[in-house]
C-alpha positions in Angstrom: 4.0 7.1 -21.8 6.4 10.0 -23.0 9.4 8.9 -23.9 11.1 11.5 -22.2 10.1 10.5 -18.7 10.5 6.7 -19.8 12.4 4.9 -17.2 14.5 2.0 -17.6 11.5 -0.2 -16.8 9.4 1.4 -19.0 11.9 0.9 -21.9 11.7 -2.9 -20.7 8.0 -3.1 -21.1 8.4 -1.3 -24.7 11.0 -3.7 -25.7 8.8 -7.2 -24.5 5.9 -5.6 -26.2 7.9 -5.0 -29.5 9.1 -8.8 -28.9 5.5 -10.1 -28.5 4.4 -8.1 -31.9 7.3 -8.8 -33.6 9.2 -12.5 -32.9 5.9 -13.8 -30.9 3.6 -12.5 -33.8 0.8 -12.0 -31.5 -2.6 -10.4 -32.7 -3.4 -7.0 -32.2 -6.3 -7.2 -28.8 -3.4 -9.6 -27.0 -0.3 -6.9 -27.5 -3.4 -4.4 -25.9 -4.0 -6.5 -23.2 -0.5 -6.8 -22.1 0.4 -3.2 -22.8 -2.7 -1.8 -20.5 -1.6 -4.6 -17.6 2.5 -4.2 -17.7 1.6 -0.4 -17.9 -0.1 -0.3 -14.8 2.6 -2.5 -13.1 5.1 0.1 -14.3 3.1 2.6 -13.0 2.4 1.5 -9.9 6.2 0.5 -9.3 7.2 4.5 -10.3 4.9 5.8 -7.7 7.1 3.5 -5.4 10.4 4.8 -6.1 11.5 1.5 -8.1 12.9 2.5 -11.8 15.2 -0.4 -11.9 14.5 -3.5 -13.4 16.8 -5.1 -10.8 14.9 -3.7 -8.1 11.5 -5.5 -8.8 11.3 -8.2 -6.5 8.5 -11.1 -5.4 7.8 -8.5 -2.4 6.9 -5.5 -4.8 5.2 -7.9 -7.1 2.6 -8.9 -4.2 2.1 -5.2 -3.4 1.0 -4.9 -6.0 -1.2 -7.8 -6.8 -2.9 -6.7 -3.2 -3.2 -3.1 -4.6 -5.5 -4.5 -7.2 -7.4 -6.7 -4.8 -7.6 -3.4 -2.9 -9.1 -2.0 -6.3 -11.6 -4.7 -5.9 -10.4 -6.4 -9.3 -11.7 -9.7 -9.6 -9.5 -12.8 -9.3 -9.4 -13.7 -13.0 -7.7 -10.1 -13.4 -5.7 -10.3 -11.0 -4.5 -13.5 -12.1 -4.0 -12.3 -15.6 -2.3 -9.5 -14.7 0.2 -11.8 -12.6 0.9 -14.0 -15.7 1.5 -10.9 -18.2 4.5 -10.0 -14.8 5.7 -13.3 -15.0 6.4 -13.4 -19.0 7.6 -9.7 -18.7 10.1 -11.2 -16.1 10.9 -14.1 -18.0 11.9 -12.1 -20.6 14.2 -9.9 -19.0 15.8 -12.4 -17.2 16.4 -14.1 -20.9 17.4 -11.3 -22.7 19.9 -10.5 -19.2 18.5 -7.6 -17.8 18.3 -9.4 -14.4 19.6 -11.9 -12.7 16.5 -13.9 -11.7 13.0 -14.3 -12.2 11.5 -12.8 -9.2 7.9 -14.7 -10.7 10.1 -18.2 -10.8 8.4 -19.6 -7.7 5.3 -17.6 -7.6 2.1 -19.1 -7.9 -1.7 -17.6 -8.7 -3.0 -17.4 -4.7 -5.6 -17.8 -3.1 -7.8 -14.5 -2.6 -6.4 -14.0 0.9 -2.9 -14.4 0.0 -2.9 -11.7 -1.9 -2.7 -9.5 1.5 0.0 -7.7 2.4 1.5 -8.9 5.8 -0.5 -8.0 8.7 1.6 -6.7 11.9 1.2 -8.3 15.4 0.1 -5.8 18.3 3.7 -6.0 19.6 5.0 -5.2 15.8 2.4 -1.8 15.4 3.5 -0.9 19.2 7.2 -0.6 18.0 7.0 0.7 14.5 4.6 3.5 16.2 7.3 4.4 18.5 10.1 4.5 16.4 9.6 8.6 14.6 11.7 10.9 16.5 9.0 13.4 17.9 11.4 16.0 19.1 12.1 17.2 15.3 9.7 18.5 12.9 9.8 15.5 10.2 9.6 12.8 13.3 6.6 14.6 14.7 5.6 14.9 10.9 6.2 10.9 10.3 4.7 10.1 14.3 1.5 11.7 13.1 1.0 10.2 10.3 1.8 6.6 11.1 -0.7 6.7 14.2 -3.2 8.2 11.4 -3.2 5.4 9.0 -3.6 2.9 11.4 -6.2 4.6 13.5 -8.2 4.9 10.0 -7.2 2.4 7.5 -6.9 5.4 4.8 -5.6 4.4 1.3 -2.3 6.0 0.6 -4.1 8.9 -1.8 -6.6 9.6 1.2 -4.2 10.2 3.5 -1.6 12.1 1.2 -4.7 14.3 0.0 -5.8 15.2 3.5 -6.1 19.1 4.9 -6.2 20.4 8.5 -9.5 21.3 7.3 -10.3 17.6 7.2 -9.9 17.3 11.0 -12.5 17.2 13.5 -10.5 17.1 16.1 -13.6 17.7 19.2 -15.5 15.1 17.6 -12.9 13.1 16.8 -13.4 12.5 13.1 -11.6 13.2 9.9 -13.9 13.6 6.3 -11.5 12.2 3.3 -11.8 11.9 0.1 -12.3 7.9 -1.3 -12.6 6.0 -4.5 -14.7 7.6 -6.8 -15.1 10.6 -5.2 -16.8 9.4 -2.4 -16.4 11.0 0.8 -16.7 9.3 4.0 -16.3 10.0 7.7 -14.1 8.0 9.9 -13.2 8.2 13.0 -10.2 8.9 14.8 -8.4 7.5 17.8 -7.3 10.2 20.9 -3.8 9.0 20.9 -3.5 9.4 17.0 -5.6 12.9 17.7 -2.9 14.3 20.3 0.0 13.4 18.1 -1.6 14.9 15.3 -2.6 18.4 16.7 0.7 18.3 18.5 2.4 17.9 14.6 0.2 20.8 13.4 1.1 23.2 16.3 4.8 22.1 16.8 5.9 20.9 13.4 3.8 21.9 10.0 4.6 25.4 10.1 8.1 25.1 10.5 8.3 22.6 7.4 5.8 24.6 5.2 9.1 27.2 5.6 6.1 30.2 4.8 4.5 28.1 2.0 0.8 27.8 1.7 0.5 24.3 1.1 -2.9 23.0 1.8 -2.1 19.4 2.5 -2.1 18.0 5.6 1.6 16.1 5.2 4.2 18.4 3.6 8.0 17.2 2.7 10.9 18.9 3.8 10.7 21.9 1.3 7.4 22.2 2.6 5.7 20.9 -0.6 2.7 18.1 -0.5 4.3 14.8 0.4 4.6 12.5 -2.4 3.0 8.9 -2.6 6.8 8.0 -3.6 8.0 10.0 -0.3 5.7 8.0 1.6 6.5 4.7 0.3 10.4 5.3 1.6 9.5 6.9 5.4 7.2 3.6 5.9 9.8 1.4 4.3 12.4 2.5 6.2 10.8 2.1 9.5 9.7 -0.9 8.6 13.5 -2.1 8.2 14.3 -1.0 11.9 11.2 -3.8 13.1 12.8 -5.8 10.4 9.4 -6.3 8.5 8.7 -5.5 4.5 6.1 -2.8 5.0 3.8 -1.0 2.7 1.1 1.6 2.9 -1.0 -1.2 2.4 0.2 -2.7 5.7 -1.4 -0.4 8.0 -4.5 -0.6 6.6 -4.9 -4.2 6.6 -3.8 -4.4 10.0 -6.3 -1.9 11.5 -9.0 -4.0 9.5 -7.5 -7.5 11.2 -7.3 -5.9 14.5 -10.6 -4.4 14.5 -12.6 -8.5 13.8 -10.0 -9.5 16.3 -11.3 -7.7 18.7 -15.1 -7.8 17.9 -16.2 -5.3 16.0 -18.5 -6.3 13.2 -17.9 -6.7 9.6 -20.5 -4.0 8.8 -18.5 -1.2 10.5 -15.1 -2.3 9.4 -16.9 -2.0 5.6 -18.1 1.3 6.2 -14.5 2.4 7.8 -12.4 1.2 5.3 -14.6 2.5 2.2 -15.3 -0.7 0.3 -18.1 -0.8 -1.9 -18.2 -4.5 -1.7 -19.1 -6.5 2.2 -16.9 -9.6 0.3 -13.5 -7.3 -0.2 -13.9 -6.9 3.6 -14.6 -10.6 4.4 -11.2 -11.3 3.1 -9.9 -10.1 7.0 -12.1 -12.9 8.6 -9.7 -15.4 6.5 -7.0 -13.7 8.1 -8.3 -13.5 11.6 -9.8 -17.5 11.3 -6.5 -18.5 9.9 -4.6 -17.0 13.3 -7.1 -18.4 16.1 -6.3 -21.4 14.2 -2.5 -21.2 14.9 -3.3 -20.2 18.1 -5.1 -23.3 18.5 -2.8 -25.3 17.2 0.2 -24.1 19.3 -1.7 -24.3 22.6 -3.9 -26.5 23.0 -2.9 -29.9 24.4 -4.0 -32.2 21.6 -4.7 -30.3 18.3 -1.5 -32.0 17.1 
């Protein structure tokens, strides 16, 4: 990191790590290993717009541990990665840098845990028709809500998109996945009218004369920012009153998608995992919900 762009919870992580090394006395490889993992955690919490120790909550926290699962790290890394949080936490808390431990009453979960929150159908419908559409940054924020959950991108493939992307008569868009993989996905006509009526009606005015070539500009008509994103989805999010992530969206298209049939294969190939078992985590999901359904209605599962 360079110290001039250290925030303050960067400065934390330096001052555990010194604490480890120094009152801990812990060898050389273990000091590493909690350096690379608190790193990434800090990381990962900048791109979100959280530079406060204070701020870090159990919310972010399982963002983040779902980001990883995303990443298709394996459960002992994730795990490890949770405990090197929770004695980063402990010791901030100790040394009175916050309040609580948002790790007190956290425990290693099961795989599927690890997922953020998937919305209902009555949950999507409403955050979906929230954005303003009659002004440039609502039409902007309209389109790209109905985008992510018609295709399940990962915040960087959306953020890195171009109207050159768009196949708009076939109904397609080409991004860009992990490991420079490119894939084809398809694309809803409702999420297709709202975003050709945000590049007719609303990119040019934002762009301000700029020749930007990403899809989703800011205000000053620069690329939007992964941290820019994280606050438009949090905020709607707050008006539904539901924590919401980038994350969110794309786990609910993929929960939606087995609800409804489609086939395991397809929702693989759509979302860009390498691995059929990150995408069998969704039928724990969707088994877990007929079971409450079950539960609730019929007349003696109690």
């Amino acid at each position: 990191m360079n110290r001039k762009a250290k925030n303050a919870i960067e400065w934390e992580v330096e001052s555990y790590l010194n604490f480890l090394l120094v009152e801990k006395g812990l060898a050389d490889n273990t000091i590493v290993s909690y350096r690379f993992d608190l790193t990434s955690f800090a990381q990962f919490l900048r791109k979100a717009g959280i530079e406060s120790p204070q701020s870090i909550d159990k919310h972010i926290i399982g963002d983040y541990l779902a980001s990883l699962l995303e990443d298709e790290k394996k459960t002992p890394t994730i795990a490890r990665q949770l405990a090197s949080i929770r004695g980063f936490c402990r010791f901030m808390q100790q040394e009175g840098r916050i309040a609580t431990d948002p790790t007190l009453n956290m425990q290693s979960p099961k795989l599927e845990k690890l997922l953020p929150k998937v919305l209902s159908r009555e949950q999507i419908t409403r955050l979906l028709d929230l954005p303003d559409k009659s002004k440039p940054l609502g039409l902007r924020d309209a389109a790209m809500l109905e985008l992510d959950y018609a295709c399940g991108l990962r915040i960087s493939e959306l953020l890195s998109l171009t109207a050159y992307d768009i196949d708009a008569e076939l109904g397609f868009i080409r991004c860009m996945g992990k490991g420079a993989k490119e894939r084809i996905v398809p694309v809803g006509k409702t999420a297709l009218a709202v975003l050709q009526q945000y590049l007719r009606d609303a990119r040019p005015l934002l762009l301000k004369g700029k020749d930007t070539q990403e899809l989703f500009v800011n205000a000053r008509g620069d690329a939007l920012s992964r941290q820019g994103y994280w606050k438009i989805i949090k905020a709607y999010g707050r008006q539904i009153g539901v924590d919401i992530t980038p994350h969110t969206m794309r786990h609910t298209l993929a929960t939606h998608l087995l609800e409804n049939g489609a086939e395991l294969l397809v929702v693989q190939e759509i979302l860009g995992h390498a691995d059929v078992a990150t995408t069998q985590i969704y039928t724990h999901l969707t088994s877990e919900r007929i079971k409450n359904v079950y539960n609730s209605y019929h007349p003696r599962a109690k």
